[in-house]
NUVEXLO-182009 format. One record per residue (C-alpha): residue number from 1; residue in three letters; y, z, x. Coordinates in steps of 0.001 Angstrom, whole numbers. Layout:
(NUM,'ALA',(Y,Z,X))
...
# end
This chain:
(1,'UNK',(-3953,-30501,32545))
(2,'UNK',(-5462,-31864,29574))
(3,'UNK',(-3460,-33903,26515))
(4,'UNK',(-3908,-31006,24446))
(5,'UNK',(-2291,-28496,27022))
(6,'UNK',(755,-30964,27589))
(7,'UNK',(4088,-30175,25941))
(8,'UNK',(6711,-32725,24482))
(9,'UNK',(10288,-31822,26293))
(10,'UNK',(13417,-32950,25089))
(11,'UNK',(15901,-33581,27030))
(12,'UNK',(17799,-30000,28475))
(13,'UNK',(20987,-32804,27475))
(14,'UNK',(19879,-33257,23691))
(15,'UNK',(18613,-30131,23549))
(16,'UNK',(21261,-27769,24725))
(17,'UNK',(24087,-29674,23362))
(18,'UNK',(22925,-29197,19722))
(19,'UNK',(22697,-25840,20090))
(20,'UNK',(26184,-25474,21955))
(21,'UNK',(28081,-27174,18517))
(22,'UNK',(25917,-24838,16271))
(23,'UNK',(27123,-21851,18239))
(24,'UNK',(30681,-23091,18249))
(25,'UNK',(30687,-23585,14589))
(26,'UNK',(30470,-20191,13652))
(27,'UNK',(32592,-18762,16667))
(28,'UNK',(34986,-21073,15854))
(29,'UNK',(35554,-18668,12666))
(30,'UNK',(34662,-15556,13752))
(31,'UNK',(36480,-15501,17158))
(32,'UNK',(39726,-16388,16436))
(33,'UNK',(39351,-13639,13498))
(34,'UNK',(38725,-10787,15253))
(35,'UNK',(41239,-11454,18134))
(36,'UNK',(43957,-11896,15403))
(37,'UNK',(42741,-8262,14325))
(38,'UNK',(42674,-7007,17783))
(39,'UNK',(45905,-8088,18655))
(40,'UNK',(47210,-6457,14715))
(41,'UNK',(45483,-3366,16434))
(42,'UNK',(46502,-2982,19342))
(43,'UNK',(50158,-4091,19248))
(44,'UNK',(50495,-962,16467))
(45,'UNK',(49072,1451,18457))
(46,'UNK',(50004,660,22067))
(47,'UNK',(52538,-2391,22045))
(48,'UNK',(52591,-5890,23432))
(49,'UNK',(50493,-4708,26015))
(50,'UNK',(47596,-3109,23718))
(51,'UNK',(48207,-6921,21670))
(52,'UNK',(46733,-8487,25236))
(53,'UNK',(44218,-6116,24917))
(54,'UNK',(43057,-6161,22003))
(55,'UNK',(42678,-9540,21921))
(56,'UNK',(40443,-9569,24769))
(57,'UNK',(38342,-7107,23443))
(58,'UNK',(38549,-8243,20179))
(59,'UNK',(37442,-11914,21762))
(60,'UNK',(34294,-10695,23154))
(61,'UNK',(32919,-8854,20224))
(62,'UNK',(33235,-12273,18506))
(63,'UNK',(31231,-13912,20523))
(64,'UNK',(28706,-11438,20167))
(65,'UNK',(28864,-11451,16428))
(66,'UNK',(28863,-14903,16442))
(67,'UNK',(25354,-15058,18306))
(68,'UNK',(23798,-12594,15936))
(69,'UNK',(25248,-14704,13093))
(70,'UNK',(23797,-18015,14341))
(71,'UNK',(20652,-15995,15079))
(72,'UNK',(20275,-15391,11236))
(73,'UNK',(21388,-18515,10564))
(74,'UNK',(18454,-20349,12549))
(75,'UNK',(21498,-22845,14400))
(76,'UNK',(21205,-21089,17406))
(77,'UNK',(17771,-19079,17604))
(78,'UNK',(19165,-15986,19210))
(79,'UNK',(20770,-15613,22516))
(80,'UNK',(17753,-16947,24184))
(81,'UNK',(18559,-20623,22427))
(82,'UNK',(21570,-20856,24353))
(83,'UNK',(20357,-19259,27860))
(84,'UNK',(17319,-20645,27694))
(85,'UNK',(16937,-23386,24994))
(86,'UNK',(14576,-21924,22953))
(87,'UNK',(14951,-22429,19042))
(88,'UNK',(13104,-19907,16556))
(89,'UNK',(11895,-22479,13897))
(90,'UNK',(13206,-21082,10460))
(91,'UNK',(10942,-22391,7595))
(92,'UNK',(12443,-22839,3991))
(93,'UNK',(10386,-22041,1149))
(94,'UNK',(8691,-25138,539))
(95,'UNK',(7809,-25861,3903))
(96,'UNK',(5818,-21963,4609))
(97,'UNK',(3814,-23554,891))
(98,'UNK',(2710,-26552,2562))
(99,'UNK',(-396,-25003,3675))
(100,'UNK',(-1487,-23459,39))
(101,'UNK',(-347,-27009,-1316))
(102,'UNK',(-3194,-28341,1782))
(103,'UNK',(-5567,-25776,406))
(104,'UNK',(-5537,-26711,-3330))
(105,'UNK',(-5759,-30058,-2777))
(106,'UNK',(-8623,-29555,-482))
(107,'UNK',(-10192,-27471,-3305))
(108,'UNK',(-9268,-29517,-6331))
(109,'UNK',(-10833,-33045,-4492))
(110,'UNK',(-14222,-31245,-3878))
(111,'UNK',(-14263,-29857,-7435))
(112,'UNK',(-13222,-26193,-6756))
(113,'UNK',(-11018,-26049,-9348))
(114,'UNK',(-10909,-21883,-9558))
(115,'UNK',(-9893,-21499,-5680))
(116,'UNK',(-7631,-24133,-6566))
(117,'UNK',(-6164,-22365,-9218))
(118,'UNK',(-5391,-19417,-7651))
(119,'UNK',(-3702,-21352,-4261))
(120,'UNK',(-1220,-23157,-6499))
(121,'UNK',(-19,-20429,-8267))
(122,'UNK',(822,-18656,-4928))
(123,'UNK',(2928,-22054,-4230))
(124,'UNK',(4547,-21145,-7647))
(125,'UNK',(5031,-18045,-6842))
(126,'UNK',(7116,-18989,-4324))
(127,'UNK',(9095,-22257,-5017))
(128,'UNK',(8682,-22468,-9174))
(129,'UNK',(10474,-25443,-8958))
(130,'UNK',(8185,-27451,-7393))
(131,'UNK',(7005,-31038,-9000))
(132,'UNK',(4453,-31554,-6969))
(133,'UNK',(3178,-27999,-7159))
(134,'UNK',(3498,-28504,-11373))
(135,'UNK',(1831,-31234,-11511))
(136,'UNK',(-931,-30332,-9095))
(137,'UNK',(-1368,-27325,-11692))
(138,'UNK',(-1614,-29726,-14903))
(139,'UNK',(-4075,-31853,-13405))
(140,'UNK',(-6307,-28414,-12524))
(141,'UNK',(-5425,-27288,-16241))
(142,'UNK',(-6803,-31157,-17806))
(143,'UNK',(-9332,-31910,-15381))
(144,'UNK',(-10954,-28622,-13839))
(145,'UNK',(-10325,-26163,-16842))
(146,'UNK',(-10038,-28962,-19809))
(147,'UNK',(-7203,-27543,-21349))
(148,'UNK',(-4297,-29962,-22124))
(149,'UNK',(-2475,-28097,-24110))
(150,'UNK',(-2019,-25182,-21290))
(151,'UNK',(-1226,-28677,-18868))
(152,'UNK',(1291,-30087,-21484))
(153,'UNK',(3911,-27576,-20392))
(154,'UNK',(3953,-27750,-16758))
(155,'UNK',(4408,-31480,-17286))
(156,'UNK',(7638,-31414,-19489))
(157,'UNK',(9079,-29048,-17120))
(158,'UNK',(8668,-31767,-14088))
(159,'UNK',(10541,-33751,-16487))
(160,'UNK',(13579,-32177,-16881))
(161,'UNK',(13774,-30923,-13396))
(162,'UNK',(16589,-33001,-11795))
(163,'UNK',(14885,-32511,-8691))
(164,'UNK',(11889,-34789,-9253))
(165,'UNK',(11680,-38125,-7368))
(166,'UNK',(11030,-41405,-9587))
(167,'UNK',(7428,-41258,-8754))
(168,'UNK',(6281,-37523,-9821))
(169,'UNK',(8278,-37887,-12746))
(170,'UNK',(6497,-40838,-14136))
(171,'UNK',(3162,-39412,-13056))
(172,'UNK',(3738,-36832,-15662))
(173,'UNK',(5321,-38637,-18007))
(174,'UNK',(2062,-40761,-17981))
(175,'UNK',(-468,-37788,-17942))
(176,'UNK',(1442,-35880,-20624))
(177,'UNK',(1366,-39183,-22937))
(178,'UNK',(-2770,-39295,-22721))
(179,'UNK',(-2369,-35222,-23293))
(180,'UNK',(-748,-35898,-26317))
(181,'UNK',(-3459,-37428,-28216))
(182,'UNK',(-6288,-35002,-27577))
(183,'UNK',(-6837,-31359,-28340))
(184,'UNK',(-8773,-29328,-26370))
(185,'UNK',(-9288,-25731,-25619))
(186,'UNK',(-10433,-24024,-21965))
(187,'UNK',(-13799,-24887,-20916))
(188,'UNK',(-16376,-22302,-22426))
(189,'UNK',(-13506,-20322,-24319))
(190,'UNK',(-12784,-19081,-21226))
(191,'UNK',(-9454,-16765,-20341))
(192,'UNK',(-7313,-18455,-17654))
(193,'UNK',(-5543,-16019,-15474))
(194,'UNK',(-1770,-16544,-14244))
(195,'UNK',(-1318,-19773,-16603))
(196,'UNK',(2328,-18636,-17048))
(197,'UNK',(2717,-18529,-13823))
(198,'UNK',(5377,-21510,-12681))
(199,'UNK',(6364,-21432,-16536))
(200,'UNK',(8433,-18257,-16205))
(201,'UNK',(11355,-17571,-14176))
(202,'UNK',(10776,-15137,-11308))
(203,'UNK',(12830,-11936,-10842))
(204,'UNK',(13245,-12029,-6901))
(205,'UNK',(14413,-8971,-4519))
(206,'UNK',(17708,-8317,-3168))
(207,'UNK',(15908,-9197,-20))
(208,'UNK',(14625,-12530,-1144))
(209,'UNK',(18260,-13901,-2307))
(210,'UNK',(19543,-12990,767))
(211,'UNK',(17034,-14769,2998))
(212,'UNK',(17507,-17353,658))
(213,'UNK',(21225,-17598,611))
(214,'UNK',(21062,-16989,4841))
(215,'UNK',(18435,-19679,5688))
(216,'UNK',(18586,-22155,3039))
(217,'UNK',(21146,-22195,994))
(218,'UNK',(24659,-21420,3493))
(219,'UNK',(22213,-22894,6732))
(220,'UNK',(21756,-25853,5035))
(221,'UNK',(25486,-26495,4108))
(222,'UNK',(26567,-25730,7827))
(223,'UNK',(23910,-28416,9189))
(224,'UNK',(25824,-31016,6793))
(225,'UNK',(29250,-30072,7100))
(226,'UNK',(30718,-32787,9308))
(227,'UNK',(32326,-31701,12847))
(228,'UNK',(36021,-33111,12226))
(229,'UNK',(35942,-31211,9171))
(230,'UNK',(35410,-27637,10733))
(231,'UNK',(37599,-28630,13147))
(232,'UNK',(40081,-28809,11085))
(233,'UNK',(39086,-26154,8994))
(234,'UNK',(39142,-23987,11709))
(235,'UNK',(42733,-24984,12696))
(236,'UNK',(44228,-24085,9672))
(237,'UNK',(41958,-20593,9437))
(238,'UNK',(43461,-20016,13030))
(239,'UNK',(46787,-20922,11635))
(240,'UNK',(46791,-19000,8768))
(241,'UNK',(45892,-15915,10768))
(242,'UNK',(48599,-16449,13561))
(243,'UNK',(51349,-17189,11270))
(244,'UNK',(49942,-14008,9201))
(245,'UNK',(50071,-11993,12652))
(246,'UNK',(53694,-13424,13187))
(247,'UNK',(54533,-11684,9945))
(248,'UNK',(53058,-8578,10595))
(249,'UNK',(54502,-8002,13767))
(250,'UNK',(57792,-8785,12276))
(251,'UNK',(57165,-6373,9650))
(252,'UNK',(56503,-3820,12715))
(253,'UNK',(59629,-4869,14478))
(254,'UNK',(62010,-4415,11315))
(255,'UNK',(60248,-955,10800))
(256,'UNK',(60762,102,14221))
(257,'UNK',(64091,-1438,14106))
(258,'UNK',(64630,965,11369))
(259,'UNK',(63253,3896,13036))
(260,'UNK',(65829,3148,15877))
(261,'UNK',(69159,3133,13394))
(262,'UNK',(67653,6089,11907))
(263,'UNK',(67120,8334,14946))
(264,'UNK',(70480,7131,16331))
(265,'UNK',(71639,8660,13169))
(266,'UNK',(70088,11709,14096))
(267,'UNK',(71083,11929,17315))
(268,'UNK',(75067,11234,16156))
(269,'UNK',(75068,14082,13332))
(270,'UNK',(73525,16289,16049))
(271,'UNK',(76307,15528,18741))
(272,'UNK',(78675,15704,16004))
(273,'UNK',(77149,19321,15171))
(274,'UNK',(77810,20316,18930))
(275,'UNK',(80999,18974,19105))
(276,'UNK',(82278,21062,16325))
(277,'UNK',(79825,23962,17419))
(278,'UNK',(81800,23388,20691))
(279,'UNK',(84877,23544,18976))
(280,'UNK',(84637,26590,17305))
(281,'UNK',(83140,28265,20676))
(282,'UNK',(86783,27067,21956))
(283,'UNK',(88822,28585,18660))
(284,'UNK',(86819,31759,19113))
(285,'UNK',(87512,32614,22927))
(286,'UNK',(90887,31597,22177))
(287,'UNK',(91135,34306,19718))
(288,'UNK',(89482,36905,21604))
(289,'UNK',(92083,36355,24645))
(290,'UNK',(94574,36947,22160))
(291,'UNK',(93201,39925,20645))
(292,'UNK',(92597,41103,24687))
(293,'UNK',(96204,40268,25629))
(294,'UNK',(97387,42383,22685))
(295,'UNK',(95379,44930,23519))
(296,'UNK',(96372,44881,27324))
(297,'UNK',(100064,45591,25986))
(298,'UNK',(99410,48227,23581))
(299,'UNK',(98362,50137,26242))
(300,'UNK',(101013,49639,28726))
(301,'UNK',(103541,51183,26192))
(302,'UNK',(101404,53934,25834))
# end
């Protein structure tokens, strides 16, 4: 096997265990959710025995949303990163532009400043918010197309980004201050395609926010929340719901309760009803022997 062919392992230890406390994190949430709902469920519709139930039921389809959720989230990769420790990479935005960032620089150092031009505003495309990316484009702008005025722009915006390290933002406070003093126009008169581009604020698809919102924004706040705190988060979410349960069920309880006094009511008017019913059965046979006894003497004298 040659060096190439070899693979770097970690440890099934390091490895596995990661993975484990992602997946816990979010069924540490979801779980204890859904059973509180099954038990809700199932206690209404088939008592404390349909509670047990529903719970158990309600148990496992947690679990399984919680590996689709983690799946999304890139903390788990799937159900195949905890069976068998596999982990689908999931790149942010600025990392998939790496390679157009490779490919303008690549173009711009060997004075192909047109291919260059059109790889960096696919980067800006993307991630608009870039420094490096802006200032990449202001130095194609000055030194490939001769236009500092067009360049001026993209520099003042890497200024007032709050993102910008130390470094990139004194790069282009420098370049824009030797900008300042010259006028130019493009090279040849020429019309420069997609100079707003980076400039202007993209309008991006439902799509886009929510792959943004699932792997970047919420996956990145996960990764740094610390374990003690969802831990304890998670207690008082599990809390919340039980005592919330409690409540409901004791809701249930004082409406059945209710039910009870009122079909006991029932029940007494209606033996009350045959009582008197029975009653006036009684009054009526007495009557009719009387009638009958009269009757029997009447004709006797006759």
């Amino acid at each position: 096997m040659t060096a190439k062919e070899k693979k770097f392992k970690k440890a099934p230890k390091d490895r596995d265990l990661a993975a484990i406390f992602d997946f816990l994190r979010v069924s540490g949430l979801t779980v204890p959710f859904l059973s509180v709902l099954g038990a809700y469920y199932g206690y209404t519709r088939y008592g404390l025995s349909g509670a047990f139930l529903g719970i158990l039921l309600a148990g496992g389809c947690g679990i399984l949303v919680s590996f689709a959720i983690s799946y999304l989230l890139g903390s788990v990769g799937g159900v195949s990163g905890i069976l068998f420790g596999k982990k689908r990479a999931v790149w942010t935005t600025r990392e998939q532009v790496q390679g157009l960032m490779s490919q303008t620089r690549f173009n711009r150092d060997n004075k192909n400043f047109e291919a260059a031009f059109g790889y960096i505003n696919q980067v800006l495309e993307k991630d608009p918010h870039y420094p490096d990316a802006l200032f990449l484009k202001a130095q194609i702008l000055w030194h490939g197309f001769e236009d500092a005025e067009s360049a001026k722009p993209f520099l003042e915006k890497i200024m007032s980004i709050a993102e910008a390290n130390s470094t990139t933002r004194s790069r282009a406070s420098t370049l824009h201050s030797e900008l300042s003093d010259m006028d130019s126009t493009p090279r040849k008169g020429k019309q420069i395609q997609g100079l707003q581009i980076g400039l202007t604020e993209p309008h991006p698809t439902i799509t886009e926010r929510l792959s943004n919102f699932f792997f970047e924004d919420l996956k990145g706040k996960i990764e740094e929340t610390p374990v003690a705190r969802w831990a304890i988060g998670i207690v008082i979410v599990f809390a919340f719901l039980s005592l919330l349960l409690i409540a409901v069920m004791n809701l249930q309880i004082d409406r059945l309760e209710n039910t009870g006094k009122r079909a006991l009511q029932s029940i007494k008017t209606v033996q009350d009803g045959i009582v008197a019913n029975a009653d006036s059965i009684q009054q009526t046979e007495t009557d009719l022997k009387h009638i009958l006894s009269q009757t029997t003497v009447m004709n006797d004298s006759l």
